[in-house]
C-alpha positions as CSV (number, residue, x, y, z in Angstrom):
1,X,0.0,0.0,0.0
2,X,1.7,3.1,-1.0
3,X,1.5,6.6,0.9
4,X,-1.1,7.6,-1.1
5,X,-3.2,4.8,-1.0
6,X,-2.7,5.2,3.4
7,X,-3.8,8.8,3.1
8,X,-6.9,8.1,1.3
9,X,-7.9,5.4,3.6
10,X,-7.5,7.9,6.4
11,X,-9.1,10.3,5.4
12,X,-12.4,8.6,3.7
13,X,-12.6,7.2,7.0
14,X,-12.4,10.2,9.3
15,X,-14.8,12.5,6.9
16,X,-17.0,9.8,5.9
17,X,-16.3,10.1,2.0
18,X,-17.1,8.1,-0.5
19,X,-13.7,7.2,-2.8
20,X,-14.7,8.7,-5.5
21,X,-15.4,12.2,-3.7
22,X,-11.4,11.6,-2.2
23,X,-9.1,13.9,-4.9
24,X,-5.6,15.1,-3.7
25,X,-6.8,18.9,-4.7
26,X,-9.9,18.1,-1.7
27,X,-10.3,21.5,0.2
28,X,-11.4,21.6,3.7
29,X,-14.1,24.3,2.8
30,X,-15.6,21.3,0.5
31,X,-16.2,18.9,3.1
32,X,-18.7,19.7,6.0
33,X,-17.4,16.9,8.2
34,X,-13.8,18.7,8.5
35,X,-14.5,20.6,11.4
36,X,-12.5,20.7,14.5
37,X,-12.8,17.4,15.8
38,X,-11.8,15.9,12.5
39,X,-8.8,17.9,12.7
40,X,-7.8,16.3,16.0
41,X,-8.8,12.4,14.7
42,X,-6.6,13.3,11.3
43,X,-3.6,14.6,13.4
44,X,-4.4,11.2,15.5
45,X,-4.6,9.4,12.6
46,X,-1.7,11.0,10.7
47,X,0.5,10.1,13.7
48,X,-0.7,6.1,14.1
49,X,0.0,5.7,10.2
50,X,2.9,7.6,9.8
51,X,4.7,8.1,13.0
52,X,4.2,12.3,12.7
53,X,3.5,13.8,15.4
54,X,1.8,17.0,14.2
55,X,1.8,20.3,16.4
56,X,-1.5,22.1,17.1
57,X,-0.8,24.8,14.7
58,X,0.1,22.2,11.9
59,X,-3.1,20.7,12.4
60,X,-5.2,23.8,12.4
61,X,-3.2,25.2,9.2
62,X,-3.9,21.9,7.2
63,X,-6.6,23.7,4.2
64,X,-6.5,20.2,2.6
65,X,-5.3,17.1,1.5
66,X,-2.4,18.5,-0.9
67,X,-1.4,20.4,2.3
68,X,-1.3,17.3,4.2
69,X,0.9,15.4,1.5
70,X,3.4,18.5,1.8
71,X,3.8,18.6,5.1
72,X,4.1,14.7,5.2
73,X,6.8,15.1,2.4
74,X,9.0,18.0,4.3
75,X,9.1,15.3,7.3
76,X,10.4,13.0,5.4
77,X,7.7,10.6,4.1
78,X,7.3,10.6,0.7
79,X,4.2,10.8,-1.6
80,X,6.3,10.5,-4.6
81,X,5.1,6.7,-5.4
């Protein structure tokens, strides 16, 4: 399963989408299920599946998934698969 592929899976889960609503361009003014408390089970969920530990600030900044995958990449985990 490739980066990607975990990131998708996470995030279908925590905002309750559909896989074919999931795009990498997916703003979180798009979904109504990304409020706060998704925010806190991504971080949590970011952190079980890719051993980041994201600060408060980090989470709170995130305005989507291509957001996410840079963040993820400047750590160190790449998305380049």
């Amino acid at each position: 399963m490739t980066n990607h592929d975990k990131l998708r899976d996470l995030l279908t889960d925590v905002l309750l989408l559909g896989d074919a609503e999931y795009r990498t361009d997916l703003t979180r003014r798009e979904v109504d299920t990304w409020d706060s408390l998704a925010v806190v089970a991504i971080a949590t969920g970011i952190e079980e599946t890719f051993g980041y530990h994201m600060s408060e600030a980090e989470a709170m900044g995130i305005g989507g998934v291509a957001d996410i995958i840079v963040l993820l990449e400047q750590r160190g985990i790449p998305f380049g698969d």
